[in-house]
Biopython code that builds the backbone (N, CA, C, O; Angstrom):
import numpy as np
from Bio.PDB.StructureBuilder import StructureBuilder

atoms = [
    (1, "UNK", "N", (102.541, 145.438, 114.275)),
    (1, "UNK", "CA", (101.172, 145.379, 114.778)),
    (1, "UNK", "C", (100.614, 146.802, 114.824)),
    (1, "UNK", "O", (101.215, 147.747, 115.335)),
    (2, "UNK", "N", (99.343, 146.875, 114.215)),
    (2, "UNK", "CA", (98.943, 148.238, 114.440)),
    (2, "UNK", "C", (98.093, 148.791, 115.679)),
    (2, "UNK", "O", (97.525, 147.917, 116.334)),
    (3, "UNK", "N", (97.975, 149.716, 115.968)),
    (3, "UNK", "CA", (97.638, 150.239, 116.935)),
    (3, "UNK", "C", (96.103, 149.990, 117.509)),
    (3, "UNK", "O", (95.031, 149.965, 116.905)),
    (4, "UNK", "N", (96.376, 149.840, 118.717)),
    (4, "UNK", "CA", (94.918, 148.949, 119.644)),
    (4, "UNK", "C", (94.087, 150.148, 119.278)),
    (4, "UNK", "O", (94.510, 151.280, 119.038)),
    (5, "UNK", "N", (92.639, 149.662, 119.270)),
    (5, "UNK", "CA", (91.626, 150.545, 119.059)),
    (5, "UNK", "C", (90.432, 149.779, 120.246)),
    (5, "UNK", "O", (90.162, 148.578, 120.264)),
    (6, "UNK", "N", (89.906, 150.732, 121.083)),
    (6, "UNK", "CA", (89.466, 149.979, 122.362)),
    (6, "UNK", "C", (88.044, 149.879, 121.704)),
    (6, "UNK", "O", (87.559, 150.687, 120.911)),
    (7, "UNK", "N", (87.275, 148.339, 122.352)),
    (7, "UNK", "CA", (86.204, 148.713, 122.376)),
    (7, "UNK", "C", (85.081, 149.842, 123.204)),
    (7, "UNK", "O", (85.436, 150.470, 124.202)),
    (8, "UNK", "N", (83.678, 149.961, 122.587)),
    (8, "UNK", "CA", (83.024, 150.743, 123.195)),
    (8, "UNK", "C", (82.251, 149.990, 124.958)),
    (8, "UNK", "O", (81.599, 148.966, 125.165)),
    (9, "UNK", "N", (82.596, 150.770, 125.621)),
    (9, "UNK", "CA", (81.934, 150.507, 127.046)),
    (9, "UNK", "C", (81.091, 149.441, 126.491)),
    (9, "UNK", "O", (81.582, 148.321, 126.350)),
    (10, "UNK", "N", (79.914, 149.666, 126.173)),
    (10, "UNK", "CA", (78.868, 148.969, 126.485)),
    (10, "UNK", "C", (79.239, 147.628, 125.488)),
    (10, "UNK", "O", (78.600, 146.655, 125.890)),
    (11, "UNK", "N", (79.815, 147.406, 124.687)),
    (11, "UNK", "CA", (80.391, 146.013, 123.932)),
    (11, "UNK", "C", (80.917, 145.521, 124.765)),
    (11, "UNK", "O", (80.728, 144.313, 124.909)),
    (12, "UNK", "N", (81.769, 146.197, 125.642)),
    (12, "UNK", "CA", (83.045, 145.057, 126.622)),
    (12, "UNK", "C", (82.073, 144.578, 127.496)),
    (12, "UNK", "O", (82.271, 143.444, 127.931)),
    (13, "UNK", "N", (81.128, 145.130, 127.838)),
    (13, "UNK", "CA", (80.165, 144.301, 128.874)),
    (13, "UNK", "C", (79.624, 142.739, 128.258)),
    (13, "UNK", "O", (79.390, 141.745, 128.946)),
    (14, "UNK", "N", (79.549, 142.818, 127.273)),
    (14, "UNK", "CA", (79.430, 141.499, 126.703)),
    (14, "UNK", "C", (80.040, 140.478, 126.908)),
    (14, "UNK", "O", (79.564, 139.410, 127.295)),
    (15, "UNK", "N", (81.648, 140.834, 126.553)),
    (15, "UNK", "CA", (82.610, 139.953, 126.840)),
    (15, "UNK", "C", (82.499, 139.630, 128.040)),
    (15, "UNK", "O", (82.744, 138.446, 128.275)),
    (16, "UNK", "N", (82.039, 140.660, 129.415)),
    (16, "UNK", "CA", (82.165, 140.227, 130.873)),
    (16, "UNK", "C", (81.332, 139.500, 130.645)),
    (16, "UNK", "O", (81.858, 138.398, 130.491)),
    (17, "UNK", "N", (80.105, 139.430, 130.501)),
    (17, "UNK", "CA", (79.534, 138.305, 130.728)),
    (17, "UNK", "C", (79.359, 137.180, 130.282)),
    (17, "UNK", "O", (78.625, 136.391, 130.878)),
    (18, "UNK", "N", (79.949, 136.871, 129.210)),
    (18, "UNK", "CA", (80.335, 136.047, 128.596)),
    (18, "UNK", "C", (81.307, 135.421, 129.303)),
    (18, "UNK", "O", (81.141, 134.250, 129.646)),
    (19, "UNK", "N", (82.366, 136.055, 129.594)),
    (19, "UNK", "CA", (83.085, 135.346, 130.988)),
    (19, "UNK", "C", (82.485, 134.828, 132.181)),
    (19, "UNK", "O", (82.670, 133.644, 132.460)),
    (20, "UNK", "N", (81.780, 135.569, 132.929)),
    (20, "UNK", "CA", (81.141, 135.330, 133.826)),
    (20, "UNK", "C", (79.991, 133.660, 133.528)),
    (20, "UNK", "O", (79.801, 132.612, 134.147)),
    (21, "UNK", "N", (79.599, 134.145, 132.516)),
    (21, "UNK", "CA", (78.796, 132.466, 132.496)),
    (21, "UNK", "C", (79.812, 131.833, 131.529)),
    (21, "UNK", "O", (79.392, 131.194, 130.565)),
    (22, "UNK", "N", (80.771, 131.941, 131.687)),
    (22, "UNK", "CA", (81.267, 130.425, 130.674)),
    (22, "UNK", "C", (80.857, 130.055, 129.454)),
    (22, "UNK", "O", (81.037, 128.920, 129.011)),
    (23, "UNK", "N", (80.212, 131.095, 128.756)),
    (23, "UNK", "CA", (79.387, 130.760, 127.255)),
    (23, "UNK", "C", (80.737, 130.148, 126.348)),
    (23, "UNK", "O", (81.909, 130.519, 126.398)),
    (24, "UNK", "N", (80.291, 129.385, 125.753)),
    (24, "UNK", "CA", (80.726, 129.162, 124.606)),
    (24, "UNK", "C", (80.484, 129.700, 123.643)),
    (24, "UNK", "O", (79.290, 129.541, 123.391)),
    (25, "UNK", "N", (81.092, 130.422, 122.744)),
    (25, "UNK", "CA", (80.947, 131.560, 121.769)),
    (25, "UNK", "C", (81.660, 131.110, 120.097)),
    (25, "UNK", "O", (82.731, 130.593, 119.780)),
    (26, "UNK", "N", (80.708, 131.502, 119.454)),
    (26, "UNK", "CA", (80.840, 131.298, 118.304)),
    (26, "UNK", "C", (81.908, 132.855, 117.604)),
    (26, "UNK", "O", (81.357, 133.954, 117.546)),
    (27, "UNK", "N", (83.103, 132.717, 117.237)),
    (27, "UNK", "CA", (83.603, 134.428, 117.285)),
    (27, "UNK", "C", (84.425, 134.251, 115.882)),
    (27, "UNK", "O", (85.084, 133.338, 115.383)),
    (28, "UNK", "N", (83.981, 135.854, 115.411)),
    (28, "UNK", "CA", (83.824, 135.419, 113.866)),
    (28, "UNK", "C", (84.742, 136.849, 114.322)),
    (28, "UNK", "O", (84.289, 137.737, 115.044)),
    (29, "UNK", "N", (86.267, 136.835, 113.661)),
    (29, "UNK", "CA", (87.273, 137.713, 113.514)),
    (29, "UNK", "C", (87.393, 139.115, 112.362)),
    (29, "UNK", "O", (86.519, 138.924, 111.516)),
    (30, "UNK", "N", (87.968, 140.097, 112.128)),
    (30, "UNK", "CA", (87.722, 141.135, 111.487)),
    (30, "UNK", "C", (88.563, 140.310, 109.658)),
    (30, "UNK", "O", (88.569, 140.768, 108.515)),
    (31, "UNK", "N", (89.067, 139.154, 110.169)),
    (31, "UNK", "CA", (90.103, 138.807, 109.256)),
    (31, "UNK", "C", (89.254, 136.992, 108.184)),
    (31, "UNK", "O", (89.460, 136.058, 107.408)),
    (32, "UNK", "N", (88.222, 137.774, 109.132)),
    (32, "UNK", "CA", (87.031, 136.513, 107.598)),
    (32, "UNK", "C", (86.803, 135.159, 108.417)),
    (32, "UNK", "O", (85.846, 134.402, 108.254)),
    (33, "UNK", "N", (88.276, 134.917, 109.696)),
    (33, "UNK", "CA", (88.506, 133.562, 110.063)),
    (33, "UNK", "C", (87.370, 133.321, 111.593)),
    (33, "UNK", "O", (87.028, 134.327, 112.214)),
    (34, "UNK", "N", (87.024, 132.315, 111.920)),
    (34, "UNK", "CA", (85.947, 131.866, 112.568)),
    (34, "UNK", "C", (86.380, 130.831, 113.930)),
    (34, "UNK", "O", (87.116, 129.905, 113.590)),
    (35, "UNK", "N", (86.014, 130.869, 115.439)),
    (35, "UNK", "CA", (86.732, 130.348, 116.083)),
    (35, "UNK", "C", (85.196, 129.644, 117.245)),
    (35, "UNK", "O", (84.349, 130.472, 117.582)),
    (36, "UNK", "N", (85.088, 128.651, 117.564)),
    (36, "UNK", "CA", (84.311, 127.827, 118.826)),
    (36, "UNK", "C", (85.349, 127.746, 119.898)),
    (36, "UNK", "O", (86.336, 127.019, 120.010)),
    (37, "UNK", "N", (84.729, 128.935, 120.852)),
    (37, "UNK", "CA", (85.642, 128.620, 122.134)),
    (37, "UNK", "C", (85.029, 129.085, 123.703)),
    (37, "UNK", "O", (84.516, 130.198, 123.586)),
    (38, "UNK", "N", (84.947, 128.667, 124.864)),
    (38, "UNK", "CA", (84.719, 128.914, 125.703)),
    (38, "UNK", "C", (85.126, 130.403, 126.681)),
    (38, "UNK", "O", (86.142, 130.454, 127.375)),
    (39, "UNK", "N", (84.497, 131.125, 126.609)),
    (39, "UNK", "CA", (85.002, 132.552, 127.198)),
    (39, "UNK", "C", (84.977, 132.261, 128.921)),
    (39, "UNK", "O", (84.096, 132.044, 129.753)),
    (40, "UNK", "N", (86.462, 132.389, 128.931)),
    (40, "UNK", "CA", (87.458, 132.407, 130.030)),
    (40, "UNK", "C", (87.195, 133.522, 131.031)),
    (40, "UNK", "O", (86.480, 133.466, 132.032)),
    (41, "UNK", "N", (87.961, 134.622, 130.536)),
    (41, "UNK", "CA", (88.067, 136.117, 131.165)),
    (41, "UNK", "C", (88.459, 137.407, 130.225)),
    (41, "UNK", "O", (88.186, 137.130, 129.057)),
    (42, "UNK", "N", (88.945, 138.567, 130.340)),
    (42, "UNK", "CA", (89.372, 139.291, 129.490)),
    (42, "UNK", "C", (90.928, 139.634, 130.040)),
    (42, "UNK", "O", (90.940, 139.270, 131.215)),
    (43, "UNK", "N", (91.786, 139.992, 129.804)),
    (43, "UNK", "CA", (93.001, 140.504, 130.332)),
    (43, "UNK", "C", (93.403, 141.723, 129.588)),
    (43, "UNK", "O", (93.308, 141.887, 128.372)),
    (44, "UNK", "N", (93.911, 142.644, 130.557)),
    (44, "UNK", "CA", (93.890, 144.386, 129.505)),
    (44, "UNK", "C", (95.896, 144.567, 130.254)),
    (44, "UNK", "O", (96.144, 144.391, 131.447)),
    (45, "UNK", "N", (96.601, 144.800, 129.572)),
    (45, "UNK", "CA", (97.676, 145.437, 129.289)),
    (45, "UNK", "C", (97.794, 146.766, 128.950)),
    (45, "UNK", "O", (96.816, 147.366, 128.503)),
    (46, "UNK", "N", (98.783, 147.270, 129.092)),
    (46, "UNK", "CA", (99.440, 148.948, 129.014)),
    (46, "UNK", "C", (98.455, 149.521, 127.622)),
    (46, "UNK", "O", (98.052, 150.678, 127.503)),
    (47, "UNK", "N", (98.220, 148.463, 126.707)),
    (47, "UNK", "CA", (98.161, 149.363, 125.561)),
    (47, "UNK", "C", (96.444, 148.213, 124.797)),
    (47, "UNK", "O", (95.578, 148.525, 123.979)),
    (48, "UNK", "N", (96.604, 147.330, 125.349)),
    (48, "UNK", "CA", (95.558, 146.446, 124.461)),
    (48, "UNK", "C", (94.515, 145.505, 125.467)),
    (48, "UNK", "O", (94.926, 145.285, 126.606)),
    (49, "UNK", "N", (93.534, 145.097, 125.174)),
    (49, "UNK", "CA", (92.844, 144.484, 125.705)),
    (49, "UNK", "C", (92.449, 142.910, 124.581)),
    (49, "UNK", "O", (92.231, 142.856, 123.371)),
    (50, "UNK", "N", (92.488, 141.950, 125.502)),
    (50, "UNK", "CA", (92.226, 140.833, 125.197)),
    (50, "UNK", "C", (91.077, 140.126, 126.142)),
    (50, "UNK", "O", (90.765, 140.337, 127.314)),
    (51, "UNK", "N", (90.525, 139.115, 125.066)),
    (51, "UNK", "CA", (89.294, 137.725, 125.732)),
    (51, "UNK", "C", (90.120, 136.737, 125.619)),
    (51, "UNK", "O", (90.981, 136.625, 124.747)),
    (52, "UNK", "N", (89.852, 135.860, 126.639)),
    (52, "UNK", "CA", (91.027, 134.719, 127.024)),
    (52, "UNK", "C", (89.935, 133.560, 126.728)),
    (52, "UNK", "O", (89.055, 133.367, 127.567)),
    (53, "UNK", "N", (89.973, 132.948, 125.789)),
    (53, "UNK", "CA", (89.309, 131.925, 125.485)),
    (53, "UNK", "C", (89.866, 129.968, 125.800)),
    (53, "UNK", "O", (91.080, 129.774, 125.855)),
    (54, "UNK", "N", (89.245, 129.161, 125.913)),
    (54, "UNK", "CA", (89.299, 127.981, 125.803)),
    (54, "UNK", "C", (88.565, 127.172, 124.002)),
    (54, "UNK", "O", (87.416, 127.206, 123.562)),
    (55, "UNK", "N", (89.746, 126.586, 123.449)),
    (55, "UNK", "CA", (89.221, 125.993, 122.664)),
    (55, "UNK", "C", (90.029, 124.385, 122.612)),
    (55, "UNK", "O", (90.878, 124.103, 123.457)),
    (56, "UNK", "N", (89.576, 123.276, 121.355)),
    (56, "UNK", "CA", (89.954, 122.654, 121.600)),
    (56, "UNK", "C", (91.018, 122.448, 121.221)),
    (56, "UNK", "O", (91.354, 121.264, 121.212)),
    (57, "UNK", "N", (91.948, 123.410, 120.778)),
    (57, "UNK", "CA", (93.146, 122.965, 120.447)),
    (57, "UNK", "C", (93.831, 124.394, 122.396)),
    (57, "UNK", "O", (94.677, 125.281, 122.288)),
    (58, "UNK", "N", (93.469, 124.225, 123.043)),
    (58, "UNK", "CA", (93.979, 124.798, 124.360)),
    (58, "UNK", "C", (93.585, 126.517, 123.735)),
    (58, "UNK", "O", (93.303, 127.012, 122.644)),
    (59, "UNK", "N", (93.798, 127.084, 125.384)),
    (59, "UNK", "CA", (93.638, 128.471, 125.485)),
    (59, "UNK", "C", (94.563, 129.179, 124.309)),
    (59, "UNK", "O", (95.490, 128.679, 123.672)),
    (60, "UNK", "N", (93.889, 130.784, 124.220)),
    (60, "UNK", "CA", (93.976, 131.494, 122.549)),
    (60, "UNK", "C", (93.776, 132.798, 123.769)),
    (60, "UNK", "O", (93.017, 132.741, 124.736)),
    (61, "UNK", "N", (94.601, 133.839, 123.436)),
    (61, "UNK", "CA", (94.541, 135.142, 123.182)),
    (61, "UNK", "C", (93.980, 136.074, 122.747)),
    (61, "UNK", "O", (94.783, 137.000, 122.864)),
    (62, "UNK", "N", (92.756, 136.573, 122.142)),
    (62, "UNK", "CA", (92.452, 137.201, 120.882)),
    (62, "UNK", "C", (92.396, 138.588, 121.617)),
    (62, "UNK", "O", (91.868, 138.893, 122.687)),
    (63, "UNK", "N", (93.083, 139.309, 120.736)),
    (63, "UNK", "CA", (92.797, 140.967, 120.805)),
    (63, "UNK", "C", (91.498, 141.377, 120.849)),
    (63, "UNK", "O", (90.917, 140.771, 119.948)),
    (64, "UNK", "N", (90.920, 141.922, 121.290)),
    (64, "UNK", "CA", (89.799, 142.726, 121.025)),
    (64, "UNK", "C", (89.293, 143.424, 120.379)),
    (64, "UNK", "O", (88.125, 143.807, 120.440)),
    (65, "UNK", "N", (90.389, 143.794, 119.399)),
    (65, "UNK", "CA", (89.954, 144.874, 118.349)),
    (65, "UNK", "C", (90.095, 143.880, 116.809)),
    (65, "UNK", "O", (90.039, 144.338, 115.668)),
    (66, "UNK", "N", (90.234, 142.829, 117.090)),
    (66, "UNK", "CA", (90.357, 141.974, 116.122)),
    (66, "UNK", "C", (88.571, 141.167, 115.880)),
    (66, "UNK", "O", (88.138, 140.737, 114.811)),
    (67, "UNK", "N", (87.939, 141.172, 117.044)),
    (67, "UNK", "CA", (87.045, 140.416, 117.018)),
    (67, "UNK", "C", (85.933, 141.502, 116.158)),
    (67, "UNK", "O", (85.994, 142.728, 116.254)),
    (68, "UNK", "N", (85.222, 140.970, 115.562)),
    (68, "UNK", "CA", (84.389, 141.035, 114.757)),
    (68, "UNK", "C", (82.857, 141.146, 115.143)),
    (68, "UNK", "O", (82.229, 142.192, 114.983)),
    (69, "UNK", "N", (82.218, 139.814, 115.741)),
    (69, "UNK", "CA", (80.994, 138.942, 116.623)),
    (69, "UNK", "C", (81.505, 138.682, 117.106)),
    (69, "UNK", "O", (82.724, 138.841, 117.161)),
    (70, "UNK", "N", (80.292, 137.724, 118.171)),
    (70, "UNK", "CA", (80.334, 136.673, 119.225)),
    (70, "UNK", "C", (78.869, 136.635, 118.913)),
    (70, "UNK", "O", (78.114, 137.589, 118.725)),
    (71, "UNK", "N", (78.543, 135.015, 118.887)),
    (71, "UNK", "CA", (77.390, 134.732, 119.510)),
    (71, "UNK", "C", (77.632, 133.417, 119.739)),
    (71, "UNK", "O", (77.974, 132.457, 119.048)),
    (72, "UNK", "N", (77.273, 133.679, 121.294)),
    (72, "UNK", "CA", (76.548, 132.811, 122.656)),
    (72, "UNK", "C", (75.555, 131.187, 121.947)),
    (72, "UNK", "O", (74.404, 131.074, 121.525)),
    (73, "UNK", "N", (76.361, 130.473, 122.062)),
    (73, "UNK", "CA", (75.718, 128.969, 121.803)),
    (73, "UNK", "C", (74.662, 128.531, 122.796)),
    (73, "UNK", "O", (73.695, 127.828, 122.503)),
    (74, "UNK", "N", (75.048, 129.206, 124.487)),
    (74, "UNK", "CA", (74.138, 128.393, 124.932)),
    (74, "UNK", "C", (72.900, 129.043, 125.062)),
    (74, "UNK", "O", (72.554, 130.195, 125.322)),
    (75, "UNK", "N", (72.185, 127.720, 124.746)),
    (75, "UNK", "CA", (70.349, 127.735, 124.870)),
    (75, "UNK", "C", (70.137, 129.009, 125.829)),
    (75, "UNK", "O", (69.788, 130.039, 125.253)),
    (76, "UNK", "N", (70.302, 129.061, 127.175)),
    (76, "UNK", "CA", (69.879, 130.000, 128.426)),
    (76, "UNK", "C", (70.883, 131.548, 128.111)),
    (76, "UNK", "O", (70.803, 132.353, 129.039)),
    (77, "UNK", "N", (71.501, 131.852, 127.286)),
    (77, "UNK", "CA", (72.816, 132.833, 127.072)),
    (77, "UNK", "C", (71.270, 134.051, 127.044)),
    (77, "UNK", "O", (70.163, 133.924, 126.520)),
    (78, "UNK", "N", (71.886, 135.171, 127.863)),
    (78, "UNK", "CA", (70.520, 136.335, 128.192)),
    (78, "UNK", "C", (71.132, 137.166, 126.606)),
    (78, "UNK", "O", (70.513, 138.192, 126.324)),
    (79, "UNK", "N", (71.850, 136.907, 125.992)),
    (79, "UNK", "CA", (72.036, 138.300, 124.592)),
    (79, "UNK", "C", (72.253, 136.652, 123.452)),
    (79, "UNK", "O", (72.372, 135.444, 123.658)),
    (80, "UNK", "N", (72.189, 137.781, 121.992)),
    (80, "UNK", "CA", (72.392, 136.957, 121.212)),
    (80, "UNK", "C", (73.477, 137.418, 119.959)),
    (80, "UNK", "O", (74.346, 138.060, 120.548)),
    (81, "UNK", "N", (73.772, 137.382, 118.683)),
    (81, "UNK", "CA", (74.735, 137.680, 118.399)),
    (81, "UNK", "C", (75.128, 139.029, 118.928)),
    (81, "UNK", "O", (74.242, 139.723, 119.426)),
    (82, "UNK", "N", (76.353, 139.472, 118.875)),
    (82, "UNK", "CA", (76.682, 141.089, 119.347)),
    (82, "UNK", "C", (77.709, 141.351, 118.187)),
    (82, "UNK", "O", (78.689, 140.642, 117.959)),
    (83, "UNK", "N", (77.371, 142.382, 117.545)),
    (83, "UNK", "CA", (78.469, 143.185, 116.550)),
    (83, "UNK", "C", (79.494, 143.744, 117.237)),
    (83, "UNK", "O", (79.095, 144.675, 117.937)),
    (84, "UNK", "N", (80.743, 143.527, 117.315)),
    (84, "UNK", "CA", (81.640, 144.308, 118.215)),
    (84, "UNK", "C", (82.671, 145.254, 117.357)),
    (84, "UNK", "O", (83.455, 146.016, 117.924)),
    (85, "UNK", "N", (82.605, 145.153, 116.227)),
    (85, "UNK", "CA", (83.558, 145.797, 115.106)),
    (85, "UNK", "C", (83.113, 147.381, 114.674)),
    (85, "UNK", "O", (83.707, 148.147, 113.915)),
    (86, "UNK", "N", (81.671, 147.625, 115.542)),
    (86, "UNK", "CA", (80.920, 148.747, 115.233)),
    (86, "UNK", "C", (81.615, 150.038, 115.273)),
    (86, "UNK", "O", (82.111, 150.781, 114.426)),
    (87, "UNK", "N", (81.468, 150.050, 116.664)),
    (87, "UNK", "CA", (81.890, 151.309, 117.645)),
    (87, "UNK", "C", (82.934, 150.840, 118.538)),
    (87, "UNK", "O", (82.954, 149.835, 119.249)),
    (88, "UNK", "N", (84.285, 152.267, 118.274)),
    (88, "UNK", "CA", (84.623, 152.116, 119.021)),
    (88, "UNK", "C", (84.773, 153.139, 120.173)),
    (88, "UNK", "O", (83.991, 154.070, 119.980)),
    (89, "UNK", "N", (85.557, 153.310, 121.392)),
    (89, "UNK", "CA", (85.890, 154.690, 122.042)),
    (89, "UNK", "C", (86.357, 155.383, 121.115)),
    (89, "UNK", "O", (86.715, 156.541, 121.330)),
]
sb = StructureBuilder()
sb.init_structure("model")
sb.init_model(0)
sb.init_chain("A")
sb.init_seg("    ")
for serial, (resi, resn, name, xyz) in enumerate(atoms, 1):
    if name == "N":
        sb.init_residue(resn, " ", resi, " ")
    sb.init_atom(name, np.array(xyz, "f"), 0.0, 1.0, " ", f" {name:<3s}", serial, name[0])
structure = sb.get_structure()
């Protein structure tokens, strides 16, 4: 596995709130592949940070530096797609 690359401050705020309201998120990976899942929380370890998602095949892991987008399905969601592959720290 290669080495975590953090996102930038103001991207991870996304993910919080995306947690915070329960969006369901459309999240399109650095690796082409495409995922519908409910944003859970984030969880950060010694070395990496992850979004803890709900989908329908059960909860998923995804790295953070793997994700690509997100965009927010629901109607009332206050942002709309977010590039997260941009910038990082």
């Amino acid at each position: 596995m290669d080495d975590y690359q953090p996102l930038a401050c103001d991207l991870y705020d996304y993910l919080e709130i995306a947690c915070m309201h329960r969006y369901q998120l459309a999240i399109e990976l650095i690796d082409g592949s495409h995922l519908l899942g409910q944003a859970l929380t984030t969880q950060t370890t010694a070395k990496e940070e992850f979004l803890l998602i709900r989908t329908n095949d059960g909860e998923q892991r995804l790295r953070m530096d793997r994700l690509l987008a997100i965009t927010p399905q629901d109607a009332d969601a206050s942002f709309g797609r977010v590039l997260l592959n941009g910038n990082r720290c």
